[in-house]
GUBALUM-201499 format. One record per residue (C-alpha): x, y, z; residue number from 1. Coordinates in nm, 2 decimals. Last residue first. Layout:
N
+--------+--------+--------+-----+
|     c1 |     c2 |     c3 |   n |
+--------+--------+--------+-----+
|      X |      Y |      Z | NUM |
...
+--------+--------+--------+-----+
***
This chain:
198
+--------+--------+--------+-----+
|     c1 |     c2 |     c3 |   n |
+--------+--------+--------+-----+
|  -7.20 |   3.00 |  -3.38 | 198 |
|  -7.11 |   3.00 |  -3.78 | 197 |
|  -7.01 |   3.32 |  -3.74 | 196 |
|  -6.72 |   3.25 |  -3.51 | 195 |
|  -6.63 |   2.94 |  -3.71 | 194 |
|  -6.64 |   3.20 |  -3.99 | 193 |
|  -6.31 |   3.43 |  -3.80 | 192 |
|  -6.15 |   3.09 |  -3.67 | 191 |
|  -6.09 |   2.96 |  -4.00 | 190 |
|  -6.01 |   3.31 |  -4.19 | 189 |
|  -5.75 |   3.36 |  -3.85 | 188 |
|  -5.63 |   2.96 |  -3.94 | 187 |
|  -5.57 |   3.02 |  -4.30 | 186 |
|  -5.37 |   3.38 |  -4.27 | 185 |
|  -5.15 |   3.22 |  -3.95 | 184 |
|  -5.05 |   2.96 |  -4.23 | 183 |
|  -4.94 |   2.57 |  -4.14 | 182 |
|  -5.22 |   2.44 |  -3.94 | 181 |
|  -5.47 |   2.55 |  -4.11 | 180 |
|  -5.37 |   2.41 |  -4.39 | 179 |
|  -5.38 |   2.11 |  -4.30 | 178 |
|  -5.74 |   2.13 |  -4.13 | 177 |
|  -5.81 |   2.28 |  -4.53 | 176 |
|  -5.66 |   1.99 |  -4.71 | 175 |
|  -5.83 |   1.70 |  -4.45 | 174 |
|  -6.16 |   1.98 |  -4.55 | 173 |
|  -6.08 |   1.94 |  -4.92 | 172 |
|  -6.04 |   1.54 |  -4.95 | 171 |
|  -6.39 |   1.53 |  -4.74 | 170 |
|  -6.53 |   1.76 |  -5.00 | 169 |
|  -6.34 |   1.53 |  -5.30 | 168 |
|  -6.50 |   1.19 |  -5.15 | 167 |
|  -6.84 |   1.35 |  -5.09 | 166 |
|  -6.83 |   1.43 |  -5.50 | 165 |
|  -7.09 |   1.69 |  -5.58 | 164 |
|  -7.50 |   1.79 |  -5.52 | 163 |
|  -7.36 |   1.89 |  -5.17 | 162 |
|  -7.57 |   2.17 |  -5.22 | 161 |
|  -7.39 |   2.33 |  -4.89 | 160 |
|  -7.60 |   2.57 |  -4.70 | 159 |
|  -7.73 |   2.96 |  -4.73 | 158 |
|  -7.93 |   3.10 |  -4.41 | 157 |
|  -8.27 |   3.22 |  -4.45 | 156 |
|  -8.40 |   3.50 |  -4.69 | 155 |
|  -8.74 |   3.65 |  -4.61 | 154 |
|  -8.98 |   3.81 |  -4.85 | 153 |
|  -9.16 |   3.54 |  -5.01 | 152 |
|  -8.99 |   3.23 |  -4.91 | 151 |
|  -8.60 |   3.21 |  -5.00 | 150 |
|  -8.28 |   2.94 |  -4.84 | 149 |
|  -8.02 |   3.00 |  -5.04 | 148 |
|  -7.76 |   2.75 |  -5.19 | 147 |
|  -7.39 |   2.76 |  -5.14 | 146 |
|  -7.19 |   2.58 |  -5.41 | 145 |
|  -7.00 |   2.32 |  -5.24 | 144 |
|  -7.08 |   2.01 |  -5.43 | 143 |
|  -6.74 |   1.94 |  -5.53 | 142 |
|  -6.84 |   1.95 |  -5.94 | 141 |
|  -6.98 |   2.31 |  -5.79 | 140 |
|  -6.64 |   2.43 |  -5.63 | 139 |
|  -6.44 |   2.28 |  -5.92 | 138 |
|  -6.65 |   2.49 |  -6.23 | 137 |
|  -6.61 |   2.81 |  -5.95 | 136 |
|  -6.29 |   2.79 |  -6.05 | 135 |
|  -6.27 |   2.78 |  -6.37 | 134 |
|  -6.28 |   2.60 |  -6.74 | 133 |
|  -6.25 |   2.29 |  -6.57 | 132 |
|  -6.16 |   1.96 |  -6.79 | 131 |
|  -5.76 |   2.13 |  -6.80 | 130 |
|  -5.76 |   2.00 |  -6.45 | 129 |
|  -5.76 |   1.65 |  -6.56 | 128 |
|  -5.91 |   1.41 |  -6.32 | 127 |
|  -6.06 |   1.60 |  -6.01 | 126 |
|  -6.16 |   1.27 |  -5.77 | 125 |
|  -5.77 |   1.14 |  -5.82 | 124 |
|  -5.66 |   1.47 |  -5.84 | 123 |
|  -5.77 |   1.55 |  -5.46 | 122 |
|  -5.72 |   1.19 |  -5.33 | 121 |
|  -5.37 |   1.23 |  -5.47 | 120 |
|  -5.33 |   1.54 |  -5.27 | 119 |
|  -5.47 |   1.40 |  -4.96 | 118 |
|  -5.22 |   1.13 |  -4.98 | 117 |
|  -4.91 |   1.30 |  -5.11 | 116 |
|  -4.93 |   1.59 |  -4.78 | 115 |
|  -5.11 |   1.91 |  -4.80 | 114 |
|  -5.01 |   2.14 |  -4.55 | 113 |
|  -4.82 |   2.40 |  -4.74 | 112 |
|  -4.96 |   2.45 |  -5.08 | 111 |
|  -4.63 |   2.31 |  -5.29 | 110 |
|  -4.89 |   1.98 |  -5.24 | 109 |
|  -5.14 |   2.07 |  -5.50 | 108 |
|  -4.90 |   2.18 |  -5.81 | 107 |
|  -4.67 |   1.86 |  -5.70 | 106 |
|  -4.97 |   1.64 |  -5.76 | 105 |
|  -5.00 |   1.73 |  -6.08 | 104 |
|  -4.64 |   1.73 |  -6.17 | 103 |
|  -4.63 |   1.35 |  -6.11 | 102 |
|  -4.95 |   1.23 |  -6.27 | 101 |
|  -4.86 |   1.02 |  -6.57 | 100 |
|  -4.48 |   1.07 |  -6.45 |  99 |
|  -4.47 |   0.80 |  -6.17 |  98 |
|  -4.38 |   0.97 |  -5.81 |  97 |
|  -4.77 |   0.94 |  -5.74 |  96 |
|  -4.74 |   0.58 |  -5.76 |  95 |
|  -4.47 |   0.50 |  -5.47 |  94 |
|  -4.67 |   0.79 |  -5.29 |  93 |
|  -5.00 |   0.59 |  -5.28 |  92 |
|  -4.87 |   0.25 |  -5.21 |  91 |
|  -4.71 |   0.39 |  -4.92 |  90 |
|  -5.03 |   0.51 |  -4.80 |  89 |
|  -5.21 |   0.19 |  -4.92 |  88 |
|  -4.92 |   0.03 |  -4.67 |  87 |
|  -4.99 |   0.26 |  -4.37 |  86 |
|  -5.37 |   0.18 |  -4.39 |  85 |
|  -5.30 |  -0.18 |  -4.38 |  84 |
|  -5.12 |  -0.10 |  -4.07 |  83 |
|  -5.40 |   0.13 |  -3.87 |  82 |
|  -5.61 |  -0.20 |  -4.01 |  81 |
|  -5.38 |  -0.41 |  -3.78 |  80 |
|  -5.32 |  -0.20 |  -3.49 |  79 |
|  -5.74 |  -0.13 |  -3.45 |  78 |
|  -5.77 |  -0.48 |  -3.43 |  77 |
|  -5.52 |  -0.53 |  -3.17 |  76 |
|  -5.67 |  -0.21 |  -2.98 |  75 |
|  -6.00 |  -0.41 |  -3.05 |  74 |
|  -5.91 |  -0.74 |  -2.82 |  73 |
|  -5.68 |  -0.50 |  -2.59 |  72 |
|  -6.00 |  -0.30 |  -2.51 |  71 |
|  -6.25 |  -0.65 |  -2.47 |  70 |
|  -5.95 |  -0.85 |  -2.30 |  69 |
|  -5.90 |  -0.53 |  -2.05 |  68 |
|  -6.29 |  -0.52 |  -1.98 |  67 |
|  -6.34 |  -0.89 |  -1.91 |  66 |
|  -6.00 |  -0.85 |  -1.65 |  65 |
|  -6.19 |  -0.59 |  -1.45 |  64 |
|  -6.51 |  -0.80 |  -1.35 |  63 |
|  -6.55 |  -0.54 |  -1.07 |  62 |
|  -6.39 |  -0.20 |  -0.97 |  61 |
|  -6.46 |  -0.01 |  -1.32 |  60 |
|  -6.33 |   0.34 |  -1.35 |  59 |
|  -6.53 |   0.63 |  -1.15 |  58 |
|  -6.33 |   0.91 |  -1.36 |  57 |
|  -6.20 |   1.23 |  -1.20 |  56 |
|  -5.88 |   1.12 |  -1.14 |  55 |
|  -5.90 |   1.03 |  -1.52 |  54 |
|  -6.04 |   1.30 |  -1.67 |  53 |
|  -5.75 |   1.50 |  -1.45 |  52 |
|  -5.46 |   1.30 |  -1.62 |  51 |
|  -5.59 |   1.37 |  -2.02 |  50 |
|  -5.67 |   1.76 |  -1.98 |  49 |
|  -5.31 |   1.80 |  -1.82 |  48 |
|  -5.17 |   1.58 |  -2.08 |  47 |
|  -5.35 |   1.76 |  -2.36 |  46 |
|  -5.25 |   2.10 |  -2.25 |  45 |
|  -5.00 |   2.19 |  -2.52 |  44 |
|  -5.23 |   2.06 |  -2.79 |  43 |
|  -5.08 |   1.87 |  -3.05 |  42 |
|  -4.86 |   1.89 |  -3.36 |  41 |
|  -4.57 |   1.86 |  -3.22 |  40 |
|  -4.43 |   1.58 |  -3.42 |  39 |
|  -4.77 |   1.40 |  -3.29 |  38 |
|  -4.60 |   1.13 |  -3.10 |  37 |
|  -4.30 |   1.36 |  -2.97 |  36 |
|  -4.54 |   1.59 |  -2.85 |  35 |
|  -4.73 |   1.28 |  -2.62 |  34 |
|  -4.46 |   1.20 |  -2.49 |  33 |
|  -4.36 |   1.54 |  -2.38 |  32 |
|  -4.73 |   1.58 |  -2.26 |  31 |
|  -4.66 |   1.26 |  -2.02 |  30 |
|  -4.35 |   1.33 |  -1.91 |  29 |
|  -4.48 |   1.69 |  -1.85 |  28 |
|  -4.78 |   1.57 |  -1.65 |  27 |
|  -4.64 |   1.26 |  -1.46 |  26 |
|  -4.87 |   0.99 |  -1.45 |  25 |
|  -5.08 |   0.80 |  -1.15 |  24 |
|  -5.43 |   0.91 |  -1.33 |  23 |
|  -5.31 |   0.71 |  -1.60 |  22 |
|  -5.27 |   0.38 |  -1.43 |  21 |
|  -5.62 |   0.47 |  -1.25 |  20 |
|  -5.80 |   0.55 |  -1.56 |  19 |
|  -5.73 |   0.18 |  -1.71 |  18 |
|  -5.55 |   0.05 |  -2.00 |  17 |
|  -5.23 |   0.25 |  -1.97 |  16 |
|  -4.96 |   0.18 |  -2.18 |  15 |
|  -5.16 |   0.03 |  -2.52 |  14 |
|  -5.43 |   0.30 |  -2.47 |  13 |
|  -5.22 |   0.58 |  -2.45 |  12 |
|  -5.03 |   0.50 |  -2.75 |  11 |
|  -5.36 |   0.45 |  -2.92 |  10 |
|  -5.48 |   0.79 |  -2.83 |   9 |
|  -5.08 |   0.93 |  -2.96 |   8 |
|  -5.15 |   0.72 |  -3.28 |   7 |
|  -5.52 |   0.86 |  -3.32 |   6 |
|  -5.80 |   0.67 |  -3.23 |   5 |
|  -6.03 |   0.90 |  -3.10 |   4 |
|  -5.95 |   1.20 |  -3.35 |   3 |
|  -5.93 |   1.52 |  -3.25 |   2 |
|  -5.74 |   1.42 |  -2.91 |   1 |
+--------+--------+--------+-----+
***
């Protein structure tokens, strides 16, 4: 999973508590499950990936039942905050229906990938739009500008200022993962300076 707690990781948690329960699963039932989770949205070979960690793990043999309270005590936890998360989330598109910022927010999400949430959190940290003359006025307030490294002769590798908002970068990268996901363009551009980056 990219995220540890994610609903189809938390799934899995709540079923199966221990490597051996897992390790006992059917592959395709299991990946099926597990597409229906994510909306397809997942890998193809998580199941696979998922079933042989767990025949491969040593699991715990003693003083089981101290482990499962400690997991199912957090996984309850986790299940309530998950939930107050759900109702800010519903809080967020109730108001960003309301006229004040309504067309706003539909300029950021007809970009395909970007859902109510992340495009509030993008206006919300932005403001008026009409208070940057340009682009490059957004990329700096974000802290994004790339700053290069110079001494004497030699030139090292540029990096992040990060002199901006950390709450509109982070907004920008859940925009960009989104995006990523939903043009062929976005993801080769992705892939091509991940490449580069290594």
């Amino acid at each position: 999973f990219q995220q540890a707690f994610c609903e189809s990781g938390l799934w899995l948690l709540d079923q199966y508590l221990v490597p051996e329960k897992i390790a006992e699963l059917n592959i395709d039932e299991l990946q099926q499950k597990l597409d229906e989770i994510s909306k397809g949205f997942g890998k193809k070979d998580t199941a696979e990936k998922i079933v042989t960690l767990a025949k491969n793990s040593f699991g715990i043999k003693e003083n089981i039942d101290g482990y499962l309270r400690y997991i199912q005590y957090h996984l309850e936890e986790l299940k309530y905050l998950r939930g107050k998360v759900m109702e800010i989330k519903k809080e967020i598109r109730k108001e960003a229906k309301k006229d004040y910022c309504k067309n706003d927010l539909q300029y950021i999400k007809s970009i395909r990938g970007i859902g109510a949430e992340v495009a509030a959190g993008i206006l919300s940290e932005l403001g008026d739009f009409d208070n940057f003359e340009k682009r490059s006025s957004i990329v700096r307030f974000a802290g994004l500008t790339v700053l290069q490294k110079q001494s004497g002769k030699t030139e090292g590798k540029g990096k992040m200022s990060k002199q901006g908002s950390s709450y509109l970068r982070s907004y920008l990268y859940q925009a960009a993962m989104g995006i990523k996901l939903h043009s062929a363009t976005f993801a080769a551009v992705y892939a091509n300076r991940k490449l580069k980056v290594k």
